[in-house]
C-alpha positions in Angstrom: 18.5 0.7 -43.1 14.9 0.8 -42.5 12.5 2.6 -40.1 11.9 1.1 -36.2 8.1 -0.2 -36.0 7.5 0.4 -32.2 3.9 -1.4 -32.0 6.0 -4.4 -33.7 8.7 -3.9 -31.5 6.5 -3.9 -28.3 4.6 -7.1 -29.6 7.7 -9.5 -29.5 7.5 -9.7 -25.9 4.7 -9.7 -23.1 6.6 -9.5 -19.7 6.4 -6.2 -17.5 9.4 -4.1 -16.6 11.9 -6.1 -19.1 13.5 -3.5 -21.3 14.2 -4.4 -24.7 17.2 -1.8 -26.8 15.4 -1.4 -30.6 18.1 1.1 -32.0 21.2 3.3 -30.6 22.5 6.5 -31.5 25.7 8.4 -30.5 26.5 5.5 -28.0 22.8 5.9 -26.4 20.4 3.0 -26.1 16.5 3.1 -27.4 14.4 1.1 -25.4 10.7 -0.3 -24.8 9.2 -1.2 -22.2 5.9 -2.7 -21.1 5.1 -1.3 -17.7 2.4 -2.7 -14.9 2.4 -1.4 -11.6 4.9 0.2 -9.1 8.3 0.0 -9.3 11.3 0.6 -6.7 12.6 3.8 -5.8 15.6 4.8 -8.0 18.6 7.0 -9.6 21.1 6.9 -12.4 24.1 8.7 -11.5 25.4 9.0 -15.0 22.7 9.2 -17.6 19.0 11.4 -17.6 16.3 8.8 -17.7 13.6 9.3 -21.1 9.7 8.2 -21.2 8.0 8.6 -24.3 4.0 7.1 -23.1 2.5 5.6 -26.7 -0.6 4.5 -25.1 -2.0 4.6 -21.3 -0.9 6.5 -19.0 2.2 6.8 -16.7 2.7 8.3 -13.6 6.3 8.7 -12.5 6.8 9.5 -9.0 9.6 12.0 -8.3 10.1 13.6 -4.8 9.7 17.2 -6.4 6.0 15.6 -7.0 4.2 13.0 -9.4 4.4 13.7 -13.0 1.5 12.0 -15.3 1.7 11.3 -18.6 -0.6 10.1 -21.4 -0.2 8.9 -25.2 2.0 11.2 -27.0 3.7 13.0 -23.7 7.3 12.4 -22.7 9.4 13.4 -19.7 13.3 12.9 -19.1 14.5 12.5 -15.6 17.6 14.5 -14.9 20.6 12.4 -14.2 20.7 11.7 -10.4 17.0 12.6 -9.7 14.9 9.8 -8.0 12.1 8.5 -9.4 
């Protein structure tokens, strides 16, 4: 066992909106992502949705109203809420 390296993580891949699972726990994937952009309207009817920003900023659009986040902010989506 060692600790997860997220910068190193991050620079195995360059491509936008391509996912990569680094760990799981308790049956739940970890995941990066490199984002650039909008992205289609969407749910998940069976699992909350996490964002964790470790550097820029993201806006997720949500119809309750934009949330923006910068380095160091998260926000989970509730399960069936589209974003």
């Amino acid at each position: 066992m060692k600790p997860i390296n997220l910068a190193e993580k991050l620079a195995t891949f360059s491509e936008h909106w391509q996912p990569r699972t680094v760990t799981t726990f308790n049956g739940h994937d970890v995941m990066v992502v490199k984002v650039k952009g909008e992205f289609n309207w969407h749910e998940h009817a069976d699992t909350d949705d996490f964002f964790l920003v470790l550097s820029g900023r993201l806006t997720i659009r949500m119809k309750a109203g934009d949330i923006h986040l910068g380095p160091g902010e998260l926000f989970v989506v509730p399960r069936g809420e589209q974003h």
